[in-house]
Structure formats: structure tokens, C-alpha cells
C-alpha positions in Angstrom: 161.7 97.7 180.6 158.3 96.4 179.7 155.1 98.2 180.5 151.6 96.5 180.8 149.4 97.5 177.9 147.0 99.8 179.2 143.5 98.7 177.9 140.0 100.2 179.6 136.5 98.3 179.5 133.6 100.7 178.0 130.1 100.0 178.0 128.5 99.4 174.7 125.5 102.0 175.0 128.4 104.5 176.8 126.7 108.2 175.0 129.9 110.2 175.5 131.8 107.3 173.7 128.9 106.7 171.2 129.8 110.8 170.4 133.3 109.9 169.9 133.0 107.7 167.6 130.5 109.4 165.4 133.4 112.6 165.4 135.9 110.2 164.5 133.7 109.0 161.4 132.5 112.1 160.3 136.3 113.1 160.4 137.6 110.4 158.7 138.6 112.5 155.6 140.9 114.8 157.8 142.7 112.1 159.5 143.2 110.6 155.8 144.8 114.0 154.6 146.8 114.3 157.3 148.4 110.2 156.6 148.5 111.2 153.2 150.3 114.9 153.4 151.1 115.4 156.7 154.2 116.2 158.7 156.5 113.8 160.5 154.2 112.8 163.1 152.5 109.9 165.1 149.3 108.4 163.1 147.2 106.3 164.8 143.7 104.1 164.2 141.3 102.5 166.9 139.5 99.4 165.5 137.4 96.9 166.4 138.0 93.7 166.5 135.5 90.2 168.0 136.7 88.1 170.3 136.4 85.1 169.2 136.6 82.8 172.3 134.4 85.2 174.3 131.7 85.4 172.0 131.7 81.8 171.5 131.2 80.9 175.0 128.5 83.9 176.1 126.7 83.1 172.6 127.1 86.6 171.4 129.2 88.6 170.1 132.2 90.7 172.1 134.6 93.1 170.7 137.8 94.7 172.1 138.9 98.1 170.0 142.4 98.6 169.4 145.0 101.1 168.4 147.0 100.2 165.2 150.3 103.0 164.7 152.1 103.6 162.2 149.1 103.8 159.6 149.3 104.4 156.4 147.0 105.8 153.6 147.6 103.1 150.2 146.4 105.4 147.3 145.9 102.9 144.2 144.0 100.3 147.3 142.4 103.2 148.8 142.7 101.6 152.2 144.8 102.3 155.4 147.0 100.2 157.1 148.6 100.0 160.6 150.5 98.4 162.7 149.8 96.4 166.2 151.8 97.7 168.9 149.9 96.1 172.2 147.9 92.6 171.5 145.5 91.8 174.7 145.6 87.9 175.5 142.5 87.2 174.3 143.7 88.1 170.3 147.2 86.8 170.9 145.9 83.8 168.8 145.3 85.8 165.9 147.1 89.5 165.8 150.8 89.5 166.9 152.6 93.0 167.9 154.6 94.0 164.6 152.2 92.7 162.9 150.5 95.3 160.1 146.8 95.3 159.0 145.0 96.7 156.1 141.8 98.2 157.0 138.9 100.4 154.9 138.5 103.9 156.6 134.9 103.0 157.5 136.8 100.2 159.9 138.3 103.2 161.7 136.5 104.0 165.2 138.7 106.8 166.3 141.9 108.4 164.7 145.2 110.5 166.2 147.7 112.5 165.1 150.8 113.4 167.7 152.8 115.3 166.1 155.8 117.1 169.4 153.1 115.9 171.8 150.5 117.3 170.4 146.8 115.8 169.4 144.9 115.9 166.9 141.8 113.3 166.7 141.3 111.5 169.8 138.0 111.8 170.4 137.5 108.3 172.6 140.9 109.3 174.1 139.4 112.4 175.4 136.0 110.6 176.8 138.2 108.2 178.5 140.6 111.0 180.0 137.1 112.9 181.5 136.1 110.2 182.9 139.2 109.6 185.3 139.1 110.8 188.4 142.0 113.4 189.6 144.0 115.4 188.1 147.0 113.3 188.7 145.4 110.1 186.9 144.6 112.5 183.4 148.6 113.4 183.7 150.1 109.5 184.1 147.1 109.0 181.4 148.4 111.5 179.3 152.2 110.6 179.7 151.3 106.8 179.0 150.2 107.8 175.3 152.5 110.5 174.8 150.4 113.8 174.4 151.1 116.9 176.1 148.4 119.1 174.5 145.1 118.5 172.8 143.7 120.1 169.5 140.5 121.9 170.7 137.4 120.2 168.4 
């Protein structure tokens, strides 16, 4: 059975994301630890990436943000890697799902670790999860990406 990716629009200038992603950088180092030394777990890096065709045709440019699993910490490179497992239309062109990408840890806009359900990182997650409206819609939320418990920041 397939399921639909499930990808959200956010406003640029959005505070409470604009917050996540500054705890994500200033975090950077942990998540890096934790790729490098960490237990069998889930390890996860949101990125941005243009849209090419869409900034083309407004004139300016547009950028989706992405989650890349399966990363990886390369110690003589000292860059990460991941891997695309949901490609939205509009980068089908360029990214394919399988596909892995090396990336600098300054590229990373938010990081997770799930290790038995539980999470450590996810600070857009989180903002994204608030802003949902019932209870109900944080659980299906939840159960989509696999947590069941969220380290307190």
C-alpha cells in the first residue's frame, strides 16, 4: 500500500518556525554525535532545497524543505549524508526516492532522532504538531512519522 507523502506549506517569516530552525542549528553538534555514536535508531535531516520551475516562473526564488533518513556523519569528508524517502512533483526532475545526498551540517534546517518511538530533535516537527488543530490530528500526525514520545528541549 502506498501513502501520499505528507508535505505542509509554511510561511517564510513564520516566528515559531523561524525558532525551530535556529534550535536545530545551534544543535547541530548533538545531532552529529548522536549519527556518529549513537544507538540503533532513526536519523533524520530537513533541508532545503529551490524549486527550480517555480522560481523561474514567479521571478524569485521558492524553496521546499525536505527530510533526508538514513543520514550519515562521513568523518575524513566531514559532511553528512542522507537519503530521500518522499520526492514532491515539483523535484521529481532532479532528486529521486533512494537517491542519497551529501550535505554540510550548516545545510541542515532541522534534525531527528527516533530511536523505539521516541524523539529527539524535531524542533519544526513540533511547531508543525502545535499548530494542528485537535487532538486527534497531532495523533494521525504523530503515527504518520512514527513517534510516540518527544524529548522535552
Amino acid at each position: 500500500m502506498m501513502i501520499d507523502p505528507l508535505f505542509r506549506n509554511t510561511h517564510n517569516q513564520d516566528q515559531e518556525m523561524l525558532k525551530a530552525f535556529a534550535q536545530a542549528s545551534n544543535t547541530i553538534g548533538d545531532f552529529i554525535n548522536l549519527v556518529k555514536s549513537g544507538p540503533k535508531a532513526i536519523y533524520a535531516a530537513k533541508l532545503r532545497f529551490r524549486d527550480p520551475d517555480l522560481s523561474e516562473k514567479l521571478g524569485e526564488d521558492r524553496f521546499l524543505y525536505l527530510w533526508l533518513s538514513d543520514v550519515y556523519f562521513h568523518v575524513e569528508e566531514n559532511f553528512l549524508s542522507g537519503v530521500f524517502f518522499e520526492v514532491p512533483e515539483e523535484l521529481r526532475k532532479w532528486q529521486q526516492v533512494g537517491e542519497r545526498l551529501g550535505f554540510d551540517p550548516e545545510d541542515v534546517f532541522d534534525w531527528m532522532v527516533i530511536e523505539n518511538g521516541h524523539a529527539i530533535g524535531a524542533y519544526t516537527l513540533r511547531v508543525t504538531r502545535e499548530q494542528l488543530g485537535s487532538e486527534k490530528e497531532k495523533q494521525e500526525y504523530d503515527s504518520c512519522i512514527g513517534i510516540s514520545s518527544y524529548e522535552p528541549i
